[in-house]
Structure formats: C-alpha cells, structure tokens
C-alpha atoms as an extended CHARMM CRD file, in Angstrom:
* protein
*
       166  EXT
         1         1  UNK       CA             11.5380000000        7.7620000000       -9.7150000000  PROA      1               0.0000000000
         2         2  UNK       CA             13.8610000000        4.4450000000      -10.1800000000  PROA      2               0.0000000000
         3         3  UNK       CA             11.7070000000        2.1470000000      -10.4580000000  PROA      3               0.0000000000
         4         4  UNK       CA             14.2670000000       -0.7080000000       -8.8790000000  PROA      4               0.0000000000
         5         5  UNK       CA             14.4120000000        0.9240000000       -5.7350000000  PROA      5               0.0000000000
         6         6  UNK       CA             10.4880000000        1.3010000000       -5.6000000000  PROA      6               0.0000000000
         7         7  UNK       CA              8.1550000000       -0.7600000000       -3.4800000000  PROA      7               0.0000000000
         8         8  UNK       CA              4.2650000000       -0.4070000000       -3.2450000000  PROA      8               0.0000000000
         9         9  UNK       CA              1.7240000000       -1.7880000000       -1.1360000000  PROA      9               0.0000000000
        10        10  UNK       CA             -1.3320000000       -3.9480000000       -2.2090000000  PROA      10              0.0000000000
        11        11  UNK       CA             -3.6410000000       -5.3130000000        0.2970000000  PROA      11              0.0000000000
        12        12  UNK       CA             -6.9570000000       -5.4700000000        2.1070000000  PROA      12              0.0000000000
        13        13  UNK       CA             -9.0760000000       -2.2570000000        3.2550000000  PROA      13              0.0000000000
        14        14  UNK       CA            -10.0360000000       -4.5370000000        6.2520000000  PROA      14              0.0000000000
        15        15  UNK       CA             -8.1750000000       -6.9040000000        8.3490000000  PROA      15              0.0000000000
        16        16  UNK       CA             -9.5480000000       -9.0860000000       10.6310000000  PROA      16              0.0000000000
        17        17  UNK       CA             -8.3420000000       -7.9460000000       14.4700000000  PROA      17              0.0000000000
        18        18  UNK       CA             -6.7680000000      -10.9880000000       15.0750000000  PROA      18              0.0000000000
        19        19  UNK       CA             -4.4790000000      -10.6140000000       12.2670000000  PROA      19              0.0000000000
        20        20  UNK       CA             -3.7130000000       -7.0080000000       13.0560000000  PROA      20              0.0000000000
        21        21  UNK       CA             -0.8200000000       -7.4810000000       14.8420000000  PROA      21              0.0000000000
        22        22  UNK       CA              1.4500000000      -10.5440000000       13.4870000000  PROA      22              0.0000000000
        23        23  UNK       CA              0.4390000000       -8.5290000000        9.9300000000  PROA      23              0.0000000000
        24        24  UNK       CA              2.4980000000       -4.8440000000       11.5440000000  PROA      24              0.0000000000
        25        25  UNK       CA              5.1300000000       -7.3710000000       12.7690000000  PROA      25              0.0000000000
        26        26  UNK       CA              5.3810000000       -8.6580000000        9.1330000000  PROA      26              0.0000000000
        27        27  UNK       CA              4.8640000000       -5.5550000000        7.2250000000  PROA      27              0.0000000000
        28        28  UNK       CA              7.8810000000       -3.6320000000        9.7580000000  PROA      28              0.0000000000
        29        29  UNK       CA             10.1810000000       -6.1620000000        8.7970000000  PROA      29              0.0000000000
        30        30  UNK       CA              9.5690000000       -6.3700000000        5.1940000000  PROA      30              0.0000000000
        31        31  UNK       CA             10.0280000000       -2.8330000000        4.7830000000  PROA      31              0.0000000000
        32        32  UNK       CA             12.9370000000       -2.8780000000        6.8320000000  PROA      32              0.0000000000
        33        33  UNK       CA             14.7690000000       -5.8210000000        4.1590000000  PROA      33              0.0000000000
        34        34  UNK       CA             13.5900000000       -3.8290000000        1.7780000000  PROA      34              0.0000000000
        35        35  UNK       CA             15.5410000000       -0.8190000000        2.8840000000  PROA      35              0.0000000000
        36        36  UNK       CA             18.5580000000       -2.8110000000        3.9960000000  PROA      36              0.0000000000
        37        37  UNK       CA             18.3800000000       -3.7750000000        0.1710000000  PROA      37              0.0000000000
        38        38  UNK       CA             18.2490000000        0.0690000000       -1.3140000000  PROA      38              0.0000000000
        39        39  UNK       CA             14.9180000000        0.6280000000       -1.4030000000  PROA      39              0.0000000000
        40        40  UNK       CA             14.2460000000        3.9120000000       -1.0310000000  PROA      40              0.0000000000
        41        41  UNK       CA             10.9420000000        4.6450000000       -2.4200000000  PROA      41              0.0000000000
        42        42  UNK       CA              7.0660000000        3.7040000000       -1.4640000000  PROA      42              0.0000000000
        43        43  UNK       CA              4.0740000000        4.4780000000       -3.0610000000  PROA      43              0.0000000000
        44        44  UNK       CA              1.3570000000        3.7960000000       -1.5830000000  PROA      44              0.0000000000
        45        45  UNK       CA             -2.4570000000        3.9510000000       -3.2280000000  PROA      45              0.0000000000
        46        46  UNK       CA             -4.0380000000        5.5000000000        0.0930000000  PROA      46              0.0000000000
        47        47  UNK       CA             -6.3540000000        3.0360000000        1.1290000000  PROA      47              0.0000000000
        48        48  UNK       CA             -8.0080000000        2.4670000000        4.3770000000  PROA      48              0.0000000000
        49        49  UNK       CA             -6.5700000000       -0.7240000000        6.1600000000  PROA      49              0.0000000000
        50        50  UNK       CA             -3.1990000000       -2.2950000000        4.6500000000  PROA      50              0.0000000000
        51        51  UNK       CA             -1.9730000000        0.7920000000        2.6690000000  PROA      51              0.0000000000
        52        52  UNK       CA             -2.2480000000        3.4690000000        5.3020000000  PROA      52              0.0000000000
        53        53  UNK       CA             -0.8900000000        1.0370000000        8.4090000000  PROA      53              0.0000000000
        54        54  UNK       CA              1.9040000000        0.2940000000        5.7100000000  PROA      54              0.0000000000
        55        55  UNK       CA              2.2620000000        3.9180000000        4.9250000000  PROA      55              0.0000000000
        56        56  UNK       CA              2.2790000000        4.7330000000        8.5200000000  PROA      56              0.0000000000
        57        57  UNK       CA              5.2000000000        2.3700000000        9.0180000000  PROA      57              0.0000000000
        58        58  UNK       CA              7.2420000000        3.8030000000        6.8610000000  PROA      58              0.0000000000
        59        59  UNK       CA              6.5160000000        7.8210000000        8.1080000000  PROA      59              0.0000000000
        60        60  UNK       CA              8.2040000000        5.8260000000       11.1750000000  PROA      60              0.0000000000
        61        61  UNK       CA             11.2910000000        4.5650000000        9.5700000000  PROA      61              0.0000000000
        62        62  UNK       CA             11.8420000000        8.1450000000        7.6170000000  PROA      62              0.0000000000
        63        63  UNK       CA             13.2680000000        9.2940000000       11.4930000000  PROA      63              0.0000000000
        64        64  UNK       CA             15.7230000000        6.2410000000       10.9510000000  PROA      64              0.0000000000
        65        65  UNK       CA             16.1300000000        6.6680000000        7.2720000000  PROA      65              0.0000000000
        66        66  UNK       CA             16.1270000000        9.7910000000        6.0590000000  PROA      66              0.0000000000
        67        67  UNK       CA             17.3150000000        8.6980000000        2.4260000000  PROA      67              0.0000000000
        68        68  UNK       CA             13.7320000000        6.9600000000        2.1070000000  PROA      68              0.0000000000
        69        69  UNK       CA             10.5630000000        8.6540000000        0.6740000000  PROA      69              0.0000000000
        70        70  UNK       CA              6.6940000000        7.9500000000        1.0090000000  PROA      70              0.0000000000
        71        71  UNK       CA              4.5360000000        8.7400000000       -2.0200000000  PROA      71              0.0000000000
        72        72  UNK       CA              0.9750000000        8.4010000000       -2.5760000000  PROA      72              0.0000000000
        73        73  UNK       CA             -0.2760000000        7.7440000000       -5.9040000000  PROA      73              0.0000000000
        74        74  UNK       CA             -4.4730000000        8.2810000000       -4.7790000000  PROA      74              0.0000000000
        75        75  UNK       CA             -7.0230000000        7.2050000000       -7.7350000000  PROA      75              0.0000000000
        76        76  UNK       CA             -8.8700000000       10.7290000000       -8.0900000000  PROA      76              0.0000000000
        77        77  UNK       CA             -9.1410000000       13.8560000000       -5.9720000000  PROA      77              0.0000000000
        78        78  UNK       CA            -12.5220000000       12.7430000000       -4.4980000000  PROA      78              0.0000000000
        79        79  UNK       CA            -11.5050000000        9.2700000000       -3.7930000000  PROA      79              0.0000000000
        80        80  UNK       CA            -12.0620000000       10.1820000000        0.4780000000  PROA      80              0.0000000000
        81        81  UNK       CA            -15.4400000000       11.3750000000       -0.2460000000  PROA      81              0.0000000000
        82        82  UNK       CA            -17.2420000000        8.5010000000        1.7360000000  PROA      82              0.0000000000
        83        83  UNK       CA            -14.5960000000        8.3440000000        4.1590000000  PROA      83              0.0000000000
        84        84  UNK       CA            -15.4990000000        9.2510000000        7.9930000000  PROA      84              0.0000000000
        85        85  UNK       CA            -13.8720000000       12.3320000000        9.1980000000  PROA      85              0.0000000000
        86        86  UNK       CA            -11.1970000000       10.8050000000       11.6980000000  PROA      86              0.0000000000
        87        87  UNK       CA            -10.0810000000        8.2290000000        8.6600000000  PROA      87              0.0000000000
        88        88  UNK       CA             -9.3280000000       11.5490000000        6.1930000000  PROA      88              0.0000000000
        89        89  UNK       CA             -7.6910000000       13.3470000000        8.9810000000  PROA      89              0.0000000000
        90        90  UNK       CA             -5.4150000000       10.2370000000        9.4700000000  PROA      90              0.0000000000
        91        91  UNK       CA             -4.6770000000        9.9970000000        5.5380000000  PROA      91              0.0000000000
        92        92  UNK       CA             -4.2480000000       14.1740000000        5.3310000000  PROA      92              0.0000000000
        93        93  UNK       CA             -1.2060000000       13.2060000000        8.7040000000  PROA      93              0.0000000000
        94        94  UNK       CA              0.2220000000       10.6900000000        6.8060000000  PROA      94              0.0000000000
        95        95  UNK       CA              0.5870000000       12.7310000000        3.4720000000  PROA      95              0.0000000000
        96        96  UNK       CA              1.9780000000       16.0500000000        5.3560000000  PROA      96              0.0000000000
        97        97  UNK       CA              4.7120000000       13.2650000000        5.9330000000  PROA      97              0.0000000000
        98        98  UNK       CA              5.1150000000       12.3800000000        2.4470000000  PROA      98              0.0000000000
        99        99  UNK       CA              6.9830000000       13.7920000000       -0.1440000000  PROA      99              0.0000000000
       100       100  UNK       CA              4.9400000000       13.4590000000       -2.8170000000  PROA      100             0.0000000000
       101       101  UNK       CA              0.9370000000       12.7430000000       -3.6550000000  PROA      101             0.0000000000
       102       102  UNK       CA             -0.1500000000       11.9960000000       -7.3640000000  PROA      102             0.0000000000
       103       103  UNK       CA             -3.7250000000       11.6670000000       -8.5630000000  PROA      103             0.0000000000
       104       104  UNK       CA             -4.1120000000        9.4420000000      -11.3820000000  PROA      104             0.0000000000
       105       105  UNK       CA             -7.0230000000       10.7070000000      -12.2950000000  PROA      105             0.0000000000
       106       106  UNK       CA             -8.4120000000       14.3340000000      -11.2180000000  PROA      106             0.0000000000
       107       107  UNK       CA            -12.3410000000       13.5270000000      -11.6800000000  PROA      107             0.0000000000
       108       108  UNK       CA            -13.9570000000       10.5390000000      -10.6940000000  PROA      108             0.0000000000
       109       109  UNK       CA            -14.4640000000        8.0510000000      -13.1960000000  PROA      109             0.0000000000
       110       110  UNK       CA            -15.6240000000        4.9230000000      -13.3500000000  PROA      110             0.0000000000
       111       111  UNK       CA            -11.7980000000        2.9830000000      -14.0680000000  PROA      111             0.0000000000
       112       112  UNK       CA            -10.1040000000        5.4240000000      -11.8370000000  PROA      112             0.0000000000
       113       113  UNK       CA             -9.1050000000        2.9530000000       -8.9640000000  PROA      113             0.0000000000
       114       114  UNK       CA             -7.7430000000       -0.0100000000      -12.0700000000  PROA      114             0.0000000000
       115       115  UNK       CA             -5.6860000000        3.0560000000      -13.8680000000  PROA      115             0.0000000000
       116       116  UNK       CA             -4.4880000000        3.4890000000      -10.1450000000  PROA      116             0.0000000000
       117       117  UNK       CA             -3.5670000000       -0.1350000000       -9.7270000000  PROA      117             0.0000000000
       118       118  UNK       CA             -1.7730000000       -0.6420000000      -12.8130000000  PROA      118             0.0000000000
       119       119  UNK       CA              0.0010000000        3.0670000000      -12.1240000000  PROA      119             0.0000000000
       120       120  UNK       CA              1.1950000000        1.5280000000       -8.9240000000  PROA      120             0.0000000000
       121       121  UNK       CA              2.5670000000       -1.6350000000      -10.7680000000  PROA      121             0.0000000000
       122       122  UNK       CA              3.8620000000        0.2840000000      -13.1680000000  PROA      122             0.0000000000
       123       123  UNK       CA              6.1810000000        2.2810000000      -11.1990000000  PROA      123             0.0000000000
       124       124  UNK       CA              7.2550000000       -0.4600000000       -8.7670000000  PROA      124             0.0000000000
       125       125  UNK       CA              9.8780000000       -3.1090000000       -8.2850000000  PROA      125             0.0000000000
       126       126  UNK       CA              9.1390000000       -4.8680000000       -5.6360000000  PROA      126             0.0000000000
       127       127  UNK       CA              4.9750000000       -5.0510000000       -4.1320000000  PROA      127             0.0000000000
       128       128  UNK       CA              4.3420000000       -6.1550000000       -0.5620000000  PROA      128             0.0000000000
       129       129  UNK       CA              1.0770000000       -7.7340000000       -0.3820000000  PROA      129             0.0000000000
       130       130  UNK       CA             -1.1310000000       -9.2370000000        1.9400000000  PROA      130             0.0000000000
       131       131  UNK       CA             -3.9890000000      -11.6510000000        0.5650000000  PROA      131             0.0000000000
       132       132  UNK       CA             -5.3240000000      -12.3700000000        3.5920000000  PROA      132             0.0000000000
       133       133  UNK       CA             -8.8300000000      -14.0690000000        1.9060000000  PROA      133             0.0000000000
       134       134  UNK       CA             -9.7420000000      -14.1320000000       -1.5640000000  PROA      134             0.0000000000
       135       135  UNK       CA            -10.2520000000      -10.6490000000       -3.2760000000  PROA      135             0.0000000000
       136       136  UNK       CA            -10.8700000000      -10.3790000000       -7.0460000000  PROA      136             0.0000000000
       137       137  UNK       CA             -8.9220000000       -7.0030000000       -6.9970000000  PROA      137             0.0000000000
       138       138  UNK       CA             -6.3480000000       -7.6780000000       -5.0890000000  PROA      138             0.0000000000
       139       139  UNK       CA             -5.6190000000      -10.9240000000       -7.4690000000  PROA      139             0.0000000000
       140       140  UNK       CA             -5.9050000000       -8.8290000000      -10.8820000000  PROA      140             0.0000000000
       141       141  UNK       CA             -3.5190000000       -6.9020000000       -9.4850000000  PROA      141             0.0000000000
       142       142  UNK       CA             -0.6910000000       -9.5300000000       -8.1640000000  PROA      142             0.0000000000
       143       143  UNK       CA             -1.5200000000      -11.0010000000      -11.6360000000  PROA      143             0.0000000000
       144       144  UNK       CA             -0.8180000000       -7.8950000000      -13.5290000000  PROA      144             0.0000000000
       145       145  UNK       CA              2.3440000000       -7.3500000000      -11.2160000000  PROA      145             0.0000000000
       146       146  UNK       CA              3.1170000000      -10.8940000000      -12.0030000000  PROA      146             0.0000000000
       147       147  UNK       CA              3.1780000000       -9.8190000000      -16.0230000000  PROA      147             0.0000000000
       148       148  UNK       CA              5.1570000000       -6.5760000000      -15.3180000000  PROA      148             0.0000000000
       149       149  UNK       CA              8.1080000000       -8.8210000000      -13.1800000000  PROA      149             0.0000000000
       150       150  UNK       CA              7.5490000000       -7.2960000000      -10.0410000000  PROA      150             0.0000000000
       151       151  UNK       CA              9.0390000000       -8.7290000000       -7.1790000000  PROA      151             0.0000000000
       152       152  UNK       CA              6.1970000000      -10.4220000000       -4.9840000000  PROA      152             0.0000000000
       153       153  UNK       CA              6.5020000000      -10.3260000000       -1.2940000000  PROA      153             0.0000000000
       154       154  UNK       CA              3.6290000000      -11.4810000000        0.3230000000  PROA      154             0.0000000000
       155       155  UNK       CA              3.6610000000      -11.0690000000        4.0680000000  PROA      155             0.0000000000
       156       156  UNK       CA              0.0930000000      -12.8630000000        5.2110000000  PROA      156             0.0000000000
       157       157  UNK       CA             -0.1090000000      -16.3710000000        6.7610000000  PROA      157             0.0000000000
       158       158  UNK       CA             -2.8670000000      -18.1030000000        4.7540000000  PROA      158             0.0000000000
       159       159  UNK       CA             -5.3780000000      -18.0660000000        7.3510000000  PROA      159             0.0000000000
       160       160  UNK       CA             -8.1930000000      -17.0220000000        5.9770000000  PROA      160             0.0000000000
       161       161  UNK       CA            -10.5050000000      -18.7610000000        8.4090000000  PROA      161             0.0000000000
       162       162  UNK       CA             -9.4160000000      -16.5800000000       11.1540000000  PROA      162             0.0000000000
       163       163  UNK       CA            -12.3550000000      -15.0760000000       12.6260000000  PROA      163             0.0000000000
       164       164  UNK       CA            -14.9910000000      -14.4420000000       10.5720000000  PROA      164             0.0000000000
       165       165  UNK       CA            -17.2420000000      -12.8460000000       12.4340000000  PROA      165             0.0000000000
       166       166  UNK       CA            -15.1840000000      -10.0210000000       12.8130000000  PROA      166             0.0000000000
C-alpha cells in the first residue's frame, strides 16, 4: 500500500439525525477531491456510524472508479460481538465489496482498538474526519495523525449544539 495515495476515516459511531445528511453531502465530495487528486486507497476501521456511511460511499464510487480500493483494517476478530444482527450484516455487505480486511489484532485485548487507531494513521496520507462534539478518542487520534503529518480534512460544521436530545 502507498501510503500517499491512502486516505482513512476517523469519526463518530453516532451522528446526530440532523447532521446526517449535510455530513454524506460532505463526506461524497471529499472523497471525490480526494480521488480527483490520486487517491486510490481507503481504509476504513469498521465502525458503526461515520466509518461504515464513509465506507459505503466509496463501495459507490468503485462503479465510477474502478482504479480505487476499500480496505478495512478492524481492531480484532470479535470486535462485532455486541453488534445487532442487521448492523453486522451491513458491515459483512460492505466488506464482500472490499478488497481487503486486516485485523490488527486476532484476540481481543484490552489496547486492540488504540493499536487499530495508530495502524490506521500509520498507513494513511490524508484522514477525513468529522468531530462533530468533543470525543477524547477521536482527538488522540487527530493528535497522533497530527505527529505522523497526515493530511487533515475535517468535513463537520462545528455545531455541536445541534440537537441534543437526539
């Protein structure tokens, strides 16, 4: 993998509903820069919420691009274990579309999901991120990515107030 024509994904497991929508808009025309720029490879870590709608975009642009690729990089083998049924059917779609899934680690262990992060940072140029509120995780990791010289791109509008009820 080239690492300069690798982006990854980094961003919330939920999003609020109102934010849903401007946040595809964003993300679909991120990646697309991104490929107009020769990027040709995504990992993403396989999380519910902004890593499988991202991942999902870009199953959609492989019809249009068939030079690009979709990899997962997942944290352990068991790392769906608590997930409902229709949310690991939706991740197994997604990854008969990829061409590639890693496990960083094959057992659970307890620093599974930070050996993921910094895997993902590790093999990346460029990150997409949405900090849509504050998240300690999702900081360590734009600060690690920060250290490593990755190329920040963060598509959320800083409204973190938006509905929080939701």
């Amino acid at each position: 993998m080239d690492n300069e024509q690798t982006c990854i994904f980094i961003g919330h497991r939920i999003i609020p509903r109102a934010s849903i929508q401007p946040l595809i808009t964003r993300l679909d025309s991120a990646i697309e820069s991104l490929v107009k720029q020769n990027v040709t490879t995504f990992i993403s870590g396989g999380a519910l919420g902004f890593d499988l709608v991202a991942s999902a975009l870009v199953v959609f642009k492989k019809e249009r691009y068939r030079h690009i690729r979709l990899c997962f990089a997942l944290p352990c083998r068991e790392a769906t274990r608590y997930w409902r049924d229709d949310q690991k059917r939706f991740l197994q779609q997604l990854q008969a579309e990829a061409d590639r899934t890693i496990y960083v680690s094959e057992q659970h262990q307890i620093d599974c999901v930070e050996k993921q992060r910094r895997y993902l940072v590790d093999h990346a140029a460029y990150c997409l991120c949405a900090l849509l509120k504050p998240s300690a995780g999702i900081e360590q990791t734009l600060d690690y990515a920060k250290e490593r010289k990755v190329r920040l791109i963060d598509i959320a509008e800083r409204s973190w107030l938006i509905d929080k009820a939701e």
